[in-house]
VOBA-1610 file (N, C-alpha, C; in pm, whole numbers, padded with zeros to 5 digits, always signed):
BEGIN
Unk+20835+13191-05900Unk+20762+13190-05775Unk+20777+13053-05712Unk+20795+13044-05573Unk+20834+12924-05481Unk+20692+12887-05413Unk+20645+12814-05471Unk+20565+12734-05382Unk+20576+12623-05318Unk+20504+12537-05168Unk+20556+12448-05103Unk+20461+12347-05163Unk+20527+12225-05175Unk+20434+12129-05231Unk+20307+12058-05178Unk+20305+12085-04977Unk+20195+12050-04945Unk+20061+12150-04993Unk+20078+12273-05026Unk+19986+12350-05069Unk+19936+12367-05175Unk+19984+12268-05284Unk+19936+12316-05422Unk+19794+12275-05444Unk+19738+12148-05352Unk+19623+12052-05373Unk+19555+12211-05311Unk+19556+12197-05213Unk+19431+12321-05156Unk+19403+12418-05246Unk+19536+12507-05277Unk+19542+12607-05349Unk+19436+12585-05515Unk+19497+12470-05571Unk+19449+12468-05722Unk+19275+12406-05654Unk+19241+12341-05510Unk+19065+12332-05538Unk+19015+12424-05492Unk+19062+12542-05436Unk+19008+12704-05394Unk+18995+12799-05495Unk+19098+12766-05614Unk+19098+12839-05724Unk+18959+12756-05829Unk+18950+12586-05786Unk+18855+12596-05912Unk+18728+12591-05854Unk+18698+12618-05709Unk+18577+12660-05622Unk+18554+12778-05692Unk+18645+12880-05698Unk+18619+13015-05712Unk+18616+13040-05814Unk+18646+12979-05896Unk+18610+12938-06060Unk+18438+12918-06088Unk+18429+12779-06034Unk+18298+12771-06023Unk+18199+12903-06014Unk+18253+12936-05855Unk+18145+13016-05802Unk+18149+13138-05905Unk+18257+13231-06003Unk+18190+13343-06068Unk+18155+13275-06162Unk+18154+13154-06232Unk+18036+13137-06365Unk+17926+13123-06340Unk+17903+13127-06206Unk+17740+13095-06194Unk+17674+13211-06176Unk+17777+13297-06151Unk+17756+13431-06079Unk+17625+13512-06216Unk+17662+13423-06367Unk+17604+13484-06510Unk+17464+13423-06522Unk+17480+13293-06448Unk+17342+13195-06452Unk+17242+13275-06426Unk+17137+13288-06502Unk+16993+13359-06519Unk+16919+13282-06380Unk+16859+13321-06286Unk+16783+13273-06210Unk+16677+13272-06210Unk+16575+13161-06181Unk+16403+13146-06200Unk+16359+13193-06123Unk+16238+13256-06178Unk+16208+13379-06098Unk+16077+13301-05990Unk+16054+13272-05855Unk+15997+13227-05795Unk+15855+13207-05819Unk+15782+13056-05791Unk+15614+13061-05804Unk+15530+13165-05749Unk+15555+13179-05618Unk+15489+13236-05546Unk+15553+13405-05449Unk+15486+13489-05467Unk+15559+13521-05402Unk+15632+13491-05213Unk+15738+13566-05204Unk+15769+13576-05057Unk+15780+13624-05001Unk+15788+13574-04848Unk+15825+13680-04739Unk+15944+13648-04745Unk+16047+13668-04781Unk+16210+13676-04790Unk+16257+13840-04747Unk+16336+13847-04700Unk+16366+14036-04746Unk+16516+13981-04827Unk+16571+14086-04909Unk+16681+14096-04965Unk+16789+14103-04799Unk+16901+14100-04873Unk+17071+14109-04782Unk+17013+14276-04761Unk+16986+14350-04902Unk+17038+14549-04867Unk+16878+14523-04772Unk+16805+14484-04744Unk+16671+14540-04718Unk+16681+14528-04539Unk+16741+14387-04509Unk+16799+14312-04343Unk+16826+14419-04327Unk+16981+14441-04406Unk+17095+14602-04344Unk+17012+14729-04322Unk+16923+14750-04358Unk+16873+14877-04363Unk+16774+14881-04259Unk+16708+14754-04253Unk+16617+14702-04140Unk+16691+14738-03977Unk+16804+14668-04003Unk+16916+14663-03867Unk+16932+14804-03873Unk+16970+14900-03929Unk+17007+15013-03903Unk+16913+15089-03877Unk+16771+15086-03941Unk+16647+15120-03855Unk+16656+15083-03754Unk+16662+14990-03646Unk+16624+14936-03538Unk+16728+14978-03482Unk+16880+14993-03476Unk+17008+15030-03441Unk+16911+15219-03402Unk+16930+15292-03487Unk+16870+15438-03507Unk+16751+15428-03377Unk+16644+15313-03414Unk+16537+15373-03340Unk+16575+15332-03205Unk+16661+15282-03143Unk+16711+15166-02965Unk+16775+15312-02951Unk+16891+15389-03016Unk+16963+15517-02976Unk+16857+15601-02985Unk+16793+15623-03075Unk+16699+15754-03014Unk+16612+15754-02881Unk+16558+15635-02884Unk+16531+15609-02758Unk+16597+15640-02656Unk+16675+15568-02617Unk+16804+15564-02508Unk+16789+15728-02531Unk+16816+15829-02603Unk+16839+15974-02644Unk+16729+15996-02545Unk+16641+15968-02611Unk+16526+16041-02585Unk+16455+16035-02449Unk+16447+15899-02379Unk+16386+15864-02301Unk+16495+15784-02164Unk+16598+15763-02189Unk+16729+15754-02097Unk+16675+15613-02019Unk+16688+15581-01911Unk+16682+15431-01884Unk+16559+15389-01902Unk+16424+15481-01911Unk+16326+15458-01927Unk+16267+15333-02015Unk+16370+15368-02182Unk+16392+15302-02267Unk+16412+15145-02256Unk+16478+15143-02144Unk+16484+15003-02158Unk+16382+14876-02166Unk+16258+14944-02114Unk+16154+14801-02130Unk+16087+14826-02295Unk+16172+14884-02362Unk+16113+14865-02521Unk+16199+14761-02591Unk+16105+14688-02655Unk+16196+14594-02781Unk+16197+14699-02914Unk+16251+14677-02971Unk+16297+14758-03111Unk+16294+14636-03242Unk+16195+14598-03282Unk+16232+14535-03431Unk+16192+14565-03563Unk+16302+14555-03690Unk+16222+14633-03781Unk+16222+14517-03880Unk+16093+14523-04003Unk+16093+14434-04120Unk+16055+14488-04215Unk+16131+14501-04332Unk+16098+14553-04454Unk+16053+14732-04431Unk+16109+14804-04317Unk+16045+14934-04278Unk+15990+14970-04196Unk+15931+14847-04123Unk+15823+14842-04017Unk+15848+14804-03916Unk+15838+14949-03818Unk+15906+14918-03677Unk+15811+14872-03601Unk+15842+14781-03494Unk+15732+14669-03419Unk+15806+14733-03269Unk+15716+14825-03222Unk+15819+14844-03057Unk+15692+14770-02990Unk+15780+14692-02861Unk+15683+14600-02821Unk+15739+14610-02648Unk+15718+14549-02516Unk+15773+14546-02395Unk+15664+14626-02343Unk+15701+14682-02199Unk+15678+14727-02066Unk+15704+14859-02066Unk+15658+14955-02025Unk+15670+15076-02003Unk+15587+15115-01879Unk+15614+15240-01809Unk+15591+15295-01702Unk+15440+15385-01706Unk+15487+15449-01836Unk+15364+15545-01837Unk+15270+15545-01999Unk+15161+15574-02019Unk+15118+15617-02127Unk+15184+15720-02171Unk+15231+15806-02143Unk+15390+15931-02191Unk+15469+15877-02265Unk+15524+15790-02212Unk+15661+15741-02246Unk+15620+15634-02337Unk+15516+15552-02389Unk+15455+15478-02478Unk+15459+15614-02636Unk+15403+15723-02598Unk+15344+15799-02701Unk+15462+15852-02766Unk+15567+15891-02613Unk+15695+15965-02642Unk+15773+15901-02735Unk+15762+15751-02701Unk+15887+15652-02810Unk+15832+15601-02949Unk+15686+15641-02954Unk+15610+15604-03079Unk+15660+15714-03212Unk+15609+15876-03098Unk+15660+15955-03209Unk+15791+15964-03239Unk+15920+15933-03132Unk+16039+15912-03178Unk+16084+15911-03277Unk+16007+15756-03251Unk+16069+15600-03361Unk+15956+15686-03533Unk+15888+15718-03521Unk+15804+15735-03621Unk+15887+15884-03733Unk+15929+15929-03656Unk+16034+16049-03669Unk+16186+16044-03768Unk+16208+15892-03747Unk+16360+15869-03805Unk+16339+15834-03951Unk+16451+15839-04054Unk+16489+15803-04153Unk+16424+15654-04187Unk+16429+15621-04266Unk+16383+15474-04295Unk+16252+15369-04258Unk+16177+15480-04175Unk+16067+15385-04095Unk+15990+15438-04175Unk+15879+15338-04244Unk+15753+15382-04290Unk+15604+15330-04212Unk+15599+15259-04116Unk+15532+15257-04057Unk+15570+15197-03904Unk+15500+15248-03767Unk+15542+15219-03641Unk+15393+15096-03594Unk+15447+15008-03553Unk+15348+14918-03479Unk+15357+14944-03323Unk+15273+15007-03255Unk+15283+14992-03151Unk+15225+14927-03044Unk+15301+14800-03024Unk+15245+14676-02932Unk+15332+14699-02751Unk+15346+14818-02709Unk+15383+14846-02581Unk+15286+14844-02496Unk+15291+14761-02369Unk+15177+14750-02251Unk+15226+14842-02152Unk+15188+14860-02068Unk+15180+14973-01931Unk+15192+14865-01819Unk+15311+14866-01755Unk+15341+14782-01633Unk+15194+14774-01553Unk+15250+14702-01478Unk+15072+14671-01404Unk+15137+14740-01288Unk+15270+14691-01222Unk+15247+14782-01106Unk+15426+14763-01064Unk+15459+14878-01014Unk+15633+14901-00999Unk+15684+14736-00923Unk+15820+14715-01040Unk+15890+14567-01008Unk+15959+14589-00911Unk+16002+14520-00816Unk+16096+14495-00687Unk+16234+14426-00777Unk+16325+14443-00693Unk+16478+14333-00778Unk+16454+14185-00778Unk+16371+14186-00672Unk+16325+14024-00632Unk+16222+13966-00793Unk+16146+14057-00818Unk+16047+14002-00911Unk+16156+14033-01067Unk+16214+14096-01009Unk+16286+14139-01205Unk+16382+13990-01260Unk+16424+13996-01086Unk+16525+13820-01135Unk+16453+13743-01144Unk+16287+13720-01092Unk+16211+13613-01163Unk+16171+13637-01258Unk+16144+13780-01343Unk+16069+13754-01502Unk+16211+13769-01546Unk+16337+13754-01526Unk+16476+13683-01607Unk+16463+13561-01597Unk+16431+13534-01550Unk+16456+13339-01502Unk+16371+13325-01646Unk+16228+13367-01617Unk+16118+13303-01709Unk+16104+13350-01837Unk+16207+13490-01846Unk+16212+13506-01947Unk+16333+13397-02056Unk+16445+13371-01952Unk+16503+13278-02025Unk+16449+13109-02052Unk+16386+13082-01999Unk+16326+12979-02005Unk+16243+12950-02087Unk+16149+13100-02141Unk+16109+13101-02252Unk+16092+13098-02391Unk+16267+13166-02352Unk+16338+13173-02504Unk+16377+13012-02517Unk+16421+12976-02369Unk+16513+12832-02430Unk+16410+12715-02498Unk+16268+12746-02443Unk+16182+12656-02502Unk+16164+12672-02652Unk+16113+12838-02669Unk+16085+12846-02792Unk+16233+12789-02901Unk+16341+12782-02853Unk+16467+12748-02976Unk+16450+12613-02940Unk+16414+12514-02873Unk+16442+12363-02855Unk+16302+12349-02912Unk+16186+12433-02958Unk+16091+12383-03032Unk+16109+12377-03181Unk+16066+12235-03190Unk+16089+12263-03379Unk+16028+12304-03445Unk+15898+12314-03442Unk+15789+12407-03538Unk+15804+12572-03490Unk+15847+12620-03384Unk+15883+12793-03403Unk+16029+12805-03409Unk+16068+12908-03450Unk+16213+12988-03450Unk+16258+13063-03352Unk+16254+13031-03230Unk+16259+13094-03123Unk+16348+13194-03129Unk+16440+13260-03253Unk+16496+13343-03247Unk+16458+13477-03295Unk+16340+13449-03386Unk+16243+13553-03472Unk+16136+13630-03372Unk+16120+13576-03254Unk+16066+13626-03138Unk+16135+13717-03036Unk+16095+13787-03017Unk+16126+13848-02860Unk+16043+13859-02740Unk+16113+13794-02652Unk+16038+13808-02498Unk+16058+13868-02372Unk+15973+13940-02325Unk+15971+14032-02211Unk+15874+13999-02116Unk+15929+14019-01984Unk+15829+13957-01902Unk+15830+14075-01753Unk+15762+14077-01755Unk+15724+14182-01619Unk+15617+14102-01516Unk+15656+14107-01388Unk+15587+14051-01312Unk+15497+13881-01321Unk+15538+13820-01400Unk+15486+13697-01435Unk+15415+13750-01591Unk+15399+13841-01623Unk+15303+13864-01779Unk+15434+13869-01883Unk+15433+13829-01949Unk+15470+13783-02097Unk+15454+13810-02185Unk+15539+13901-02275Unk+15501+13972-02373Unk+15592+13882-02493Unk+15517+13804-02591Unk+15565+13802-02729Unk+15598+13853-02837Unk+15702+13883-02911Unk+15686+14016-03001Unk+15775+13964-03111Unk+15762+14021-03258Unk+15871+13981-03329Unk+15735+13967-03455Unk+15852+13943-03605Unk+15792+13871-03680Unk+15796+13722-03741Unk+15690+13641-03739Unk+15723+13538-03806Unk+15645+13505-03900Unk+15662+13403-03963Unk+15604+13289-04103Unk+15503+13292-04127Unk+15411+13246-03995Unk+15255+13201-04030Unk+15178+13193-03853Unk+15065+13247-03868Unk+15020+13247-03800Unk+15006+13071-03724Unk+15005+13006-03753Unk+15007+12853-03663Unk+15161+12879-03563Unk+15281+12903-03645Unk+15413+12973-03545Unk+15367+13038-03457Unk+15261+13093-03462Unk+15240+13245-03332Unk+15170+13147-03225Unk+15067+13058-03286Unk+15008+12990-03179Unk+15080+12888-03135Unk+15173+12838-03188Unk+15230+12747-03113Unk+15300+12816-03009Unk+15395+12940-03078Unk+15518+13049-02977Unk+15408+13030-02842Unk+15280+13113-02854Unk+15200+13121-02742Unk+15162+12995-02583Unk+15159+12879-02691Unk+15127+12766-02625Unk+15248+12731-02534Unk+15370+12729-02645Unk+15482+12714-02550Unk+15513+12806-02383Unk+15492+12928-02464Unk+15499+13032-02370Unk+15423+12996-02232Unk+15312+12962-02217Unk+15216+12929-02129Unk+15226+12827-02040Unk+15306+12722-02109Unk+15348+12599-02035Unk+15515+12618-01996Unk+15569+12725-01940Unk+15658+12743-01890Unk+15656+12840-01752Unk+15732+12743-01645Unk+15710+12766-01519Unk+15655+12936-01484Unk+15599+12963-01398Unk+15638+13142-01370Unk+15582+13253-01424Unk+15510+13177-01531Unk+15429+13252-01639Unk+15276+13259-01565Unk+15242+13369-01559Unk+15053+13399-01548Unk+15019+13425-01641Unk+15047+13513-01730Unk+14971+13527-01853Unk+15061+13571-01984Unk+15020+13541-02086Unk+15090+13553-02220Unk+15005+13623-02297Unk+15084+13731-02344Unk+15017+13844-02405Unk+15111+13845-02580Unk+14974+13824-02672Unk+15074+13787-02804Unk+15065+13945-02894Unk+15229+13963-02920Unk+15228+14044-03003Unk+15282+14031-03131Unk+15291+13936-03164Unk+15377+13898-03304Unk+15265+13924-03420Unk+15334+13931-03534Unk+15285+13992-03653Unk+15316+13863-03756Unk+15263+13847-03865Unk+15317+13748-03958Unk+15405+13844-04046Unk+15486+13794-04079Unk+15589+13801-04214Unk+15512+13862-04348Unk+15519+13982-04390Unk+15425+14030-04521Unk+15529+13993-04657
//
């Protein structure tokens, strides 16, 4: 076999990386103090494919309507959260989502528009909705990515799961001190 001589260095420290990495693969691991809110890798995937399942049934079920729902799932537990038109279409996407494979329990944190958006007001709760997100990720005490935000007419919907309740109040605080905002409505859950 012909090998080139600039490659042998890489080659032989990829082989004893990968060396490394399956002997450890046998290493007994300590089993944690406390428990956590961690989910496993299979538990995420199954999570995502809940939430994947429950956004298409929707869309199925309820056609553009769907769109002012957030969809998130944790450990089983679907969190639908956003804007909707009618008390119908709140009940319609509850039993949906409650309907599919993998969900063992539905949270339902959906509000009822206050009153039909113009194009004019939709590009301002985009503006503020991005502004919101960009605060919450340039903050260092929340995860602005574990959140989701929806905004209808200046109101503000928080949704998602995180860590600890002090995260939720800060998410909130932030939320409030960003331009465009009238009111902030918290729907986040802590991490079980």
């Amino acid at each position: 076999m012909k090998t080139h001589p600039g490659f042998t260095g890489p080659i032989l420290a990829l082989a004893a990386v990968t060396a490394l990495g399956i002997a450890g693969c046998n290493k007994m691991q300590d089993a944690p103090a406390t428990p956590s809110a961690r989910t496993t890798v299979g538990t995420e995937i199954d999570d995502s494919i809940v939430t994947a399942r429950a956004a298409a049934a929707l869309l199925a079920e309820l056609s553009a309507r769907s769109y002012g729902f957030k969809v998130e799932t944790r450990k089983g537990e679907v969190q639908l959260s956003g804007f909707a038109g009618t008390q119908a279409d709140i009940d319609r996407a509850v039993e949906v989502v409650r309907a599919l494979p993998g969900v063992k329990k539905v949270e339902n944190k959906v509000s009822l528009k206050a009153v039909d958006t113009t194009v004019g007001s939709k590009v301002d709760d985009g503006i503020v909705t991005v502004r919101i997100k960009a605060a919450l990720i340039s903050d260092a005490s929340v995860k602005g990515l574990d959140i989701a935000v929806v905004t209808s007419n200046g109101e503000v919907q928080l949704s998602g799961f995180v860590d600890s309740q002090g995260k939720i109040d800060r998410a909130v605080e932030v939320a409030r001190g960003v331009e465009g905002v009238r009111t902030v409505s918290n729907k986040m859950s802590v991490k079980k």
